[in-house]
N, C-alpha and C positions, 0 to 999 in steps of 0.2 A: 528548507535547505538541509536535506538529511547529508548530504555528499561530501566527500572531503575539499576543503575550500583551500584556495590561498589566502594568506595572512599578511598585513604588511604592518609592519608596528612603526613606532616613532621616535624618531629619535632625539635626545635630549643634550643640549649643547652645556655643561657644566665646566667651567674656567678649569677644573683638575682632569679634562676628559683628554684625548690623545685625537691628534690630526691626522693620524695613517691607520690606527688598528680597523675600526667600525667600515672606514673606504676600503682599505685592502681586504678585508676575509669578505666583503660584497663586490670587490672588482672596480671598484670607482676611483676614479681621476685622486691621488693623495699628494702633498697635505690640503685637506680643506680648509675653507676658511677661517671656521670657529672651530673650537673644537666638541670632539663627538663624544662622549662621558657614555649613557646609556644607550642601547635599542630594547625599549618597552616594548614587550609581546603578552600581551592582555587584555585584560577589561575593567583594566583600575579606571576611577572616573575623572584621575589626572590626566591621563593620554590613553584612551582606550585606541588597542589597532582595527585595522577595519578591514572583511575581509569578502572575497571576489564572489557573487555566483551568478546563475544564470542573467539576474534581475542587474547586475551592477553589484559598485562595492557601496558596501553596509557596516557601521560602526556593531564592532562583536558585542559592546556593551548592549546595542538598542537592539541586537539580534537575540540575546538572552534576553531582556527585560518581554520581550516581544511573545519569547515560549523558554518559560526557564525551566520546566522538566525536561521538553524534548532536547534542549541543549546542555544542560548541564545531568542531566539524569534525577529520578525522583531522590536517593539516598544523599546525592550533593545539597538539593533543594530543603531537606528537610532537616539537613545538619549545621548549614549555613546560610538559609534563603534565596534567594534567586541573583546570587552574584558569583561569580569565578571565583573561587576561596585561595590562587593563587597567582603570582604575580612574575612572569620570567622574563630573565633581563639577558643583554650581554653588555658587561661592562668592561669599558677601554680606561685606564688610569697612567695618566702622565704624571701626575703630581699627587699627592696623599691626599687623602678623603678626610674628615673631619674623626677627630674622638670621638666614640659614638654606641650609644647603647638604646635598645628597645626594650621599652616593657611587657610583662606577663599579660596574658589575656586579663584575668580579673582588674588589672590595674589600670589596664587601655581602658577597661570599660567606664569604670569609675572614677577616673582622672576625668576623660569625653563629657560622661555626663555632668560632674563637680564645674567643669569649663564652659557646657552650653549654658548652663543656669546662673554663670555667671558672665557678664559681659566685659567686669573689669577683673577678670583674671587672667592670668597671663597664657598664650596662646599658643601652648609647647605641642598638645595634638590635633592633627587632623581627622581622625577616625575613631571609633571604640573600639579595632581592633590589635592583636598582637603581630609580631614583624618576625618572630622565627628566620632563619636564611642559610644557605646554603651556598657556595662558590666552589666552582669545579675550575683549574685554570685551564686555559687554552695555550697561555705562553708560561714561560717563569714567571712567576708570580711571588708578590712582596707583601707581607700583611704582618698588623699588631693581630694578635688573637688571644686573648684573655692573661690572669694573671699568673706570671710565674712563681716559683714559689719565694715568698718575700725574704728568705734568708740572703739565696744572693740577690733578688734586687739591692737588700740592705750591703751585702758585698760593693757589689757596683756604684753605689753611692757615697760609701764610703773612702771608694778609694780613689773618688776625686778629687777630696782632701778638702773641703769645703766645713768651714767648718756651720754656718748658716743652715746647714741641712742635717747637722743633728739630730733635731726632732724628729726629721721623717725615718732616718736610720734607728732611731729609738723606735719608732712606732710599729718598724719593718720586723723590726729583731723581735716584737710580741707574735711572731707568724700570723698566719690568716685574724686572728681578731685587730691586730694593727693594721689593717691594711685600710681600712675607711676613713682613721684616720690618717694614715701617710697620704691618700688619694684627697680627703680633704683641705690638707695644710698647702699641699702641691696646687690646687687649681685655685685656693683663694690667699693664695700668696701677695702681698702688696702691690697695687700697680706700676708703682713708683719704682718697684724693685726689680722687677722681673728681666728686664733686660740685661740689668749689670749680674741677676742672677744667672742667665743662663750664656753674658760672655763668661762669664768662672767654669762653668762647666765646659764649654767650648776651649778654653785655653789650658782646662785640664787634659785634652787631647786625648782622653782614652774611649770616648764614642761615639763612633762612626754613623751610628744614626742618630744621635742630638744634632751632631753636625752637620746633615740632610736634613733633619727636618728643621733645623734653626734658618736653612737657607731659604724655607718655603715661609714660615710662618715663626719670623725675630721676635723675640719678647712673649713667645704664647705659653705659659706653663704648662700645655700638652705635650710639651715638649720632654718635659721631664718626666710627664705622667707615661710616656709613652716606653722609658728606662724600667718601668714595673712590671712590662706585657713582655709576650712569648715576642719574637721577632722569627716571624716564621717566611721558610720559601719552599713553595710548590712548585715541585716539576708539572708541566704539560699532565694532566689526567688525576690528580690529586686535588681533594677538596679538603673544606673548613667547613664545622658548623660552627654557627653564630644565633646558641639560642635566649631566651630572654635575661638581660640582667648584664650578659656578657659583653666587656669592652672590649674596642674593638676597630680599628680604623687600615684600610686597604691604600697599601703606597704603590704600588706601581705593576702595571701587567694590563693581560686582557682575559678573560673569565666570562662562562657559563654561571648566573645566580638564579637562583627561584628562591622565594617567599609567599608566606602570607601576603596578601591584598593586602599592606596596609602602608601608609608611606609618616608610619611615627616612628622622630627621629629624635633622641635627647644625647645633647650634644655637649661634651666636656673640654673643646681646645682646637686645635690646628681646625681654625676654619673662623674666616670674619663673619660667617653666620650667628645667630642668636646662643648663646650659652643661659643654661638655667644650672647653675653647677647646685643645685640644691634638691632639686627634680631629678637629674642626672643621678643624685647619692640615693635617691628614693626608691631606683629601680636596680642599682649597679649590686650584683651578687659577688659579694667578696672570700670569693673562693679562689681557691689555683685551680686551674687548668690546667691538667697532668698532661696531654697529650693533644694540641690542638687539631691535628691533620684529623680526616674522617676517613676513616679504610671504605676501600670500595665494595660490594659483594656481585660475583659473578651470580647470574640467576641464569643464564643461556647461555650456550657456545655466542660470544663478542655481544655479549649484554649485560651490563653492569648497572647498579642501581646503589646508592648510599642513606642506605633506613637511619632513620631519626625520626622521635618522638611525637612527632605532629599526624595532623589527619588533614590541614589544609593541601597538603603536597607529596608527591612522589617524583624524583628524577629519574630517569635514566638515559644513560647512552647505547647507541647502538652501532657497532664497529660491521662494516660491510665487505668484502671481499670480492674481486673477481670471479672466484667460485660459487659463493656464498649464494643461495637460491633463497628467493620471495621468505621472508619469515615473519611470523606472526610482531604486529608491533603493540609495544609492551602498553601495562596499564590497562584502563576500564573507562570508561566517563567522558567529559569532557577534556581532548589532548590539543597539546599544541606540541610541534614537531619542526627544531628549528635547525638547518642545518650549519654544519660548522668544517666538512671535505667533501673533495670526490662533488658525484651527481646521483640523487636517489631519488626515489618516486614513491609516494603514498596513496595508497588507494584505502576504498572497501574492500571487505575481504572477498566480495561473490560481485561477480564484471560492474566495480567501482572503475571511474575513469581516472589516472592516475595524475595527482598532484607532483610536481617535479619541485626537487628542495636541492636550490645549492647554497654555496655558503653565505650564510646570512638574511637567509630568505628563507618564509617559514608558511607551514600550511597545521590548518585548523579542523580536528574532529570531532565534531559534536555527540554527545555519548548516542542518541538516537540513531547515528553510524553503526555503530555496533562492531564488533570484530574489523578491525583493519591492518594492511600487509605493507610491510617496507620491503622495499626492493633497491636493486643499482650496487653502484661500489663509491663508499664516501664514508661519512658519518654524521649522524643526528645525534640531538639532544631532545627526549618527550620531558614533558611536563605533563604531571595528569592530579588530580585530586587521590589523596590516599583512603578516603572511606572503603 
């Protein structure tokens, strides 16, 4: 299967996911029943997508394991083994995502192995790898993204008027070295307390997101933890990195993400999922975050890509035009190609038969493809490995 395929990924029903984004940008009957959180497009071994060719559809995982040079390329194979080294989503958010940080490669590795070889150790990773990410939005988009600088946190806290939260205004007002402990005191706050904690904050009436997120998740001290981060909003085409260490929890929108392959999740509050608030301080990098948005970089007339640090991934979009003639689509290796307007078509570069990408629907290039051409008037999102 050298040919550009169709792809169809899977979608994942998350109680904070939204009932119209995932149905409408795919044209389908909205609100559905459950709600629709992600559409995985990959070859994670949670939900690998499966994709079309001559023979029938084929899981993309058991299509790489089957010839993992000719699909992923020799340079991907030998920097990361015979797996998709990244992992692209779109994600719909009606409700806030949990407090939430991923560790460093060295630390996925050796947390994984420290957990295999233990049976009675607690169960915080699924993989040896790191989780790096990226979100491009599609709508306005709502997110924590790392920390601000703790002078005004400690502002903001203080002028609750509480006087219980002293400590953490003390800790605040040491700048960046107080901050491990202010994020400490904040999530192992007494059980007993927390509720009547954060009506005090609530009835202090001066923060409009304690007061959304107290609506979703009462009595959770992420709540407070959440008064420490950037409170950022993305216009349509504006991204966030989220790389290791960085806290970090997405409340509402719909967004283009790619990552690392990896699905480790250490998780600090707003969410009745597992908390390891002690594993959480283990990875969390307690710096500020001067400026969380990710500028874009133009590389082609309506081709934008947003460089960050990693070699699992590379994004971009491609903005299509009426005018706009067949042009080269971006990347090397293994691509996935997910549409998000319009109607476009993905071929080989030399008489490939063309894959047709509308919104929400995605076709699959195998690096042994070689050179491939987008065409139409729309817009895509590539994913491709950045070696």
């Amino acid at each position: 299967m050298a040919a550009v395929l169709p792809l169809t990924g899977v979608i994942r029903p998350y109680a904070w996911g939204s009932r119209t984004s995932i149905a409408e940008l795919q044209g389908r009957p909205a609100p559905t029943e459950a709600p629709e959180a992600e559409l995985w497009l990959g070859a994670h071994p949670g939900d690998p997508s499966t994709v079309t060719g001559a023979d029938g559809p084929v899981s993309l995982a058991a299509l790489i394991a089957d010839d993992p040079k000719g699909q992923l390329g020799a340079e991907v194979v030998n920097e990361f083994g015979p797996r998709l080294p990244y992992l692209m989503k779109i994600l719909a958010a009606e409700a806030p995502l949990s407090l939430q940080a991923h560790p460093d490669a060295d630390h996925a590795r050796q947390a994984f192995a420290v957990q295999e070889a233990d049976p009675a150790a607690p169960r915080n990773y699924t993989d040896a790898w790191h989780k790096p990410e990226v979100l491009v939005a599609l709508t306005p988009f709502e997110a924590l993204c790392g920390f601000r600088p703790p002078q005004r946190s400690a502002d903001a806290l203080e002028a609750l008027g509480i006087t219980r939260l002293a400590p953490v205004v003390a800790a605040l007002r040491r700048g960046p070295s107080g901050l491990a402990d202010a994020v400490r005191t904040l999530l192992t706050w007494p059980a007993d307390d927390r509720t009547a904690l954060i009506g005090e904050v609530l009835a202090a009436g001066t923060s409009p997101l304690a007061t959304s997120l107290a609506r979703h998740y009462p009595g959770d001290p992420g709540v407070l933890v959440a008064l420490l981060l950037h409170h950022v909003r993305l216009a349509p085409g504006e991204a966030i990195w989220m790389p290791a260490g960085n806290l970090h929890a997405y409340l509402e929108g719909t967004g283009v993400e790619i990552m690392a392959a990896s699905d480790n999740v250490l998780r600090g509050g707003l969410t009745p999922k597992r908390v390891d608030v002690d594993e959480l301080l283990r990875v969390l990098r307690f710096e500020v975050l001067e400026n969380p948005v990710l500028p874009a970089t133009e590389v082609a007339p309506g081709v934008q890509t947003w460089p960050v640090p990693v070699r699992e991934f590379a994004l971009y979009r491609v903005q299509l035009g009426p005018s706009t003639p067949p042009r080269p689509l971006p990347g090397e290796g293994p691509r996935i190609v997910v549409g998000t307007a319009g109607d476009v078509f993905v071929a080989e570069a030399v008489d490939g038969t063309p894959v047709e990408v509308t919104p929400g629907t995605a076709a699959y290039v195998p690096a042994e493809t070689g050179p491939a051409t987008v065409a139409g008037v729309g817009e895509v999102f590539v994913a491709t490995a950045a070696v």
